[in-house]
C-alpha positions as CSV (number, residue, x, y, z in Angstrom):
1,X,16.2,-3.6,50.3
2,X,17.5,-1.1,48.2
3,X,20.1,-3.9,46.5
4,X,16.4,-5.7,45.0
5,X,15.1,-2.3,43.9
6,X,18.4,-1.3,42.0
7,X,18.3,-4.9,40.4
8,X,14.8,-4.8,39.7
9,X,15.4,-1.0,38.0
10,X,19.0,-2.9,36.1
11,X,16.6,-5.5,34.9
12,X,13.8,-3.2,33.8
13,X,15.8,-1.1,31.5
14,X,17.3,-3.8,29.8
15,X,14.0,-5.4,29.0
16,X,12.4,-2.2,27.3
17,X,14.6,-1.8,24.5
18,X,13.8,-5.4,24.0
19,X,10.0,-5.3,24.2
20,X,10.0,-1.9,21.9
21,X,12.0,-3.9,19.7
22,X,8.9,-6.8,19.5
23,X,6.6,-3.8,19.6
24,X,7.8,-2.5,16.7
25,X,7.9,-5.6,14.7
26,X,4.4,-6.3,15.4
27,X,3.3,-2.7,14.7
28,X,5.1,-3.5,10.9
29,X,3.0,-6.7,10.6
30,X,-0.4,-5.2,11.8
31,X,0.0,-2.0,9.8
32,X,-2.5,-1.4,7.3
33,X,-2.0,2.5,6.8
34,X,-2.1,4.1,3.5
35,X,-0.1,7.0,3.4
36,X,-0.1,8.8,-0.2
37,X,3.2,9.5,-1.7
38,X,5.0,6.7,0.5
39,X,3.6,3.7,1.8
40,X,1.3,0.9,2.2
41,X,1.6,-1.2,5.1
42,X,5.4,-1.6,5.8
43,X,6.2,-1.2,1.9
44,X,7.8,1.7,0.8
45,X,8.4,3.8,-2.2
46,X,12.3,3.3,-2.9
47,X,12.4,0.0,-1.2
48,X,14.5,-2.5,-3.5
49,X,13.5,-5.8,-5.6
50,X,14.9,-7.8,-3.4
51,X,12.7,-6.6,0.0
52,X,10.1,-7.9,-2.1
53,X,11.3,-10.9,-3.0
54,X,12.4,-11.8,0.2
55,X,8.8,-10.6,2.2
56,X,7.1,-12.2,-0.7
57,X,9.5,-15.2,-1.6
58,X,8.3,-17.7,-4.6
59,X,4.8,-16.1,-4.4
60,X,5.5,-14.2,-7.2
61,X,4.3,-13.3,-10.8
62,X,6.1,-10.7,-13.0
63,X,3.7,-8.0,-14.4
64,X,4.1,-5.4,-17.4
65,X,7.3,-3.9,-17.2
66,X,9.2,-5.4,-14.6
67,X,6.4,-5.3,-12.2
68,X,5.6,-7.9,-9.6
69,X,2.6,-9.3,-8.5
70,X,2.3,-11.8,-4.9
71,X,0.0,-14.1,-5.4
72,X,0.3,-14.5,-1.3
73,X,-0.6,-11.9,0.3
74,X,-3.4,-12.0,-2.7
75,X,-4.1,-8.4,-4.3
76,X,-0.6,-6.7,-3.9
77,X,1.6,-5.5,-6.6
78,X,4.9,-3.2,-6.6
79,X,6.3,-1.6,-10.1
80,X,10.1,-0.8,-10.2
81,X,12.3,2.0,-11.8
82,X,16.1,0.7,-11.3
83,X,15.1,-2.1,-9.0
84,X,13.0,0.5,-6.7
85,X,10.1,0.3,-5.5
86,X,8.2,3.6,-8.1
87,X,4.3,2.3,-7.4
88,X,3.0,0.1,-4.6
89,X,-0.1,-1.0,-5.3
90,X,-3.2,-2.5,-3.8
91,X,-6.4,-4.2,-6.1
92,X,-9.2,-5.7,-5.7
93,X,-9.9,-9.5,-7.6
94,X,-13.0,-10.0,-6.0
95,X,-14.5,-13.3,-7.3
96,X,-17.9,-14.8,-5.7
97,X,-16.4,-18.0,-5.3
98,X,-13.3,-17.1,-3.5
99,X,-14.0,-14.2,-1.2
100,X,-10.7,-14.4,1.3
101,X,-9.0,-13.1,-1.8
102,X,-10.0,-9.5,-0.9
103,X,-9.4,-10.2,2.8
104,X,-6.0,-9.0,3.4
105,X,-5.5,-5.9,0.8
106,X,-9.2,-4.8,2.0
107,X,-7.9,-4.1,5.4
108,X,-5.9,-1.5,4.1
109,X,-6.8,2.1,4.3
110,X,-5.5,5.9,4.1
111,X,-6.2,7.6,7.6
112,X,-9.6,9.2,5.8
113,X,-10.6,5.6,5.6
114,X,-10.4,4.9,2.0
115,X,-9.8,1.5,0.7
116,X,-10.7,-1.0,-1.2
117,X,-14.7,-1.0,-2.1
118,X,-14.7,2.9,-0.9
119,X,-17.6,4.8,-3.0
120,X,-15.8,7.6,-5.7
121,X,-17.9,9.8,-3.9
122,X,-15.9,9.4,-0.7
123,X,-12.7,9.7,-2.6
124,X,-13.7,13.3,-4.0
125,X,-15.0,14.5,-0.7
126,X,-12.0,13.6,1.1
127,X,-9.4,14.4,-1.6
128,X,-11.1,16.9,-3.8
129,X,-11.7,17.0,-7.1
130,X,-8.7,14.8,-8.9
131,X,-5.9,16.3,-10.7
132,X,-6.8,13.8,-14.1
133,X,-9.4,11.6,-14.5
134,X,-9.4,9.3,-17.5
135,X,-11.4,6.2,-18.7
136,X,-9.5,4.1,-20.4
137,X,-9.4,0.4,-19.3
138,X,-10.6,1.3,-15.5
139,X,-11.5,5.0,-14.3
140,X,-8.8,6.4,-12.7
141,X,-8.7,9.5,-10.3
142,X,-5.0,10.7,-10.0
143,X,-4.2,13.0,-7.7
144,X,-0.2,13.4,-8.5
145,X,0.5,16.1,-5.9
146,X,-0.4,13.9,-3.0
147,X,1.4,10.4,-4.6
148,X,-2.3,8.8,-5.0
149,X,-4.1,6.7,-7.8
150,X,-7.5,5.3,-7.3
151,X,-9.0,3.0,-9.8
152,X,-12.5,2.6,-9.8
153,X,-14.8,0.4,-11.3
154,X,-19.4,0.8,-11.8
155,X,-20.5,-2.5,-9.7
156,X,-23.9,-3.9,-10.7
157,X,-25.9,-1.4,-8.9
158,X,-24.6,1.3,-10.4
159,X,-21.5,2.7,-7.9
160,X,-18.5,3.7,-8.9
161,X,-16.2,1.7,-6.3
162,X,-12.6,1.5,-5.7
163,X,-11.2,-1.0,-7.0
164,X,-7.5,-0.4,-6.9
165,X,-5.2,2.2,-4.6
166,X,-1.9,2.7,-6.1
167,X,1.1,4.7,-3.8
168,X,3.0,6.8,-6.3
169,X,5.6,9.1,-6.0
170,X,4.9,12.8,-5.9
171,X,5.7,14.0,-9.5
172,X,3.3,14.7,-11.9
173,X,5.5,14.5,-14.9
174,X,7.0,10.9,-14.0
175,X,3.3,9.7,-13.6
176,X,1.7,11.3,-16.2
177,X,4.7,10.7,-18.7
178,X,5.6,7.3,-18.3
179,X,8.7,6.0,-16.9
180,X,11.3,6.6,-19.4
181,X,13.6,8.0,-16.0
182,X,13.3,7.3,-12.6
183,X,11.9,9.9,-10.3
């Protein structure tokens, strides 16, 4: 009897490194946290090109400055500084006609619950009021100190709505400067 409970105990601890091992992958696939300054989803600030590349493969456009866009997973985009990861970003391409596009990046959200289609109004009672705000192409509400850009856009009924989160790095000066060095 107590020869079947050691074996049973032997074969028990070497299946849990294996099953938090699958745990962990899964929790990478089926995370849609938004952390500020770091992440979104298993992309990180810092990660390289080619972790991109490879999660992304020939689903790929380049953007303005070295930047990357997937087409699949649809509303994604990263912007590099030496090959690293320096903005992840998520967006919003809503079209009536193909709705799944939004599907995937709007599952996405920071643990106050902002994402994608969020009211401003959220944003600035959750955050505060933003570090800059400008209007130039979209509205943008930076908040530099926390690594967070939101992009929002007036929909037809009149609210301001996010339209785009972008994960930045935590330095005012590289964000509000340009990136003539990395951060």
């Amino acid at each position: 009897m107590i020869h079947i409970f050691l074996v049973v105990i032997v074969v028990f601890s070497l299946l849990l490194p294996w099953t938090q091992v699958q745990a962990q992958q899964t929790a990478l696939q089926d995370d849609y946290l938004i952390i500020p300054g770091e992440r979104i989803g298993a992309y990180r600030l810092g990660d390289t090109r080619s972790i991109f590349e490879e999660a992304w493969g020939e689903n790929l456009l380049p953007g303005w400055e070295g930047s990357l866009f997937a087409v699949k997973p649809f509303g994604f985009g990263v912007a590099f500084c030496s090959d690293r990861a320096a903005k992840i970003f998520i967006y919003s391409a809503a079209h009536p006609f193909y709705p799944e596009r939004d599907e995937l990046a709007s599952r996405y959200r920071t643990r106050e619950g902002i994402r994608l289609g969020s009211l401003a109004e959220e944003v600035r009672r959750f955050y505060g009021a933003p570090e800059r705000e400008s209007r130039v192409f979209l509205a943008s509400m930076d908040y530099f100190s926390r690594g967070l850009r939101i992009l929002r856009r007036r929909d037809v009924e009149g609210r301001d709505k996010v339209v785009e989160i972008d994960v930045l790095f935590r330095d005012r000066k590289w964000n509000e400067q340009g990136r003539s060095s990395c951060p």
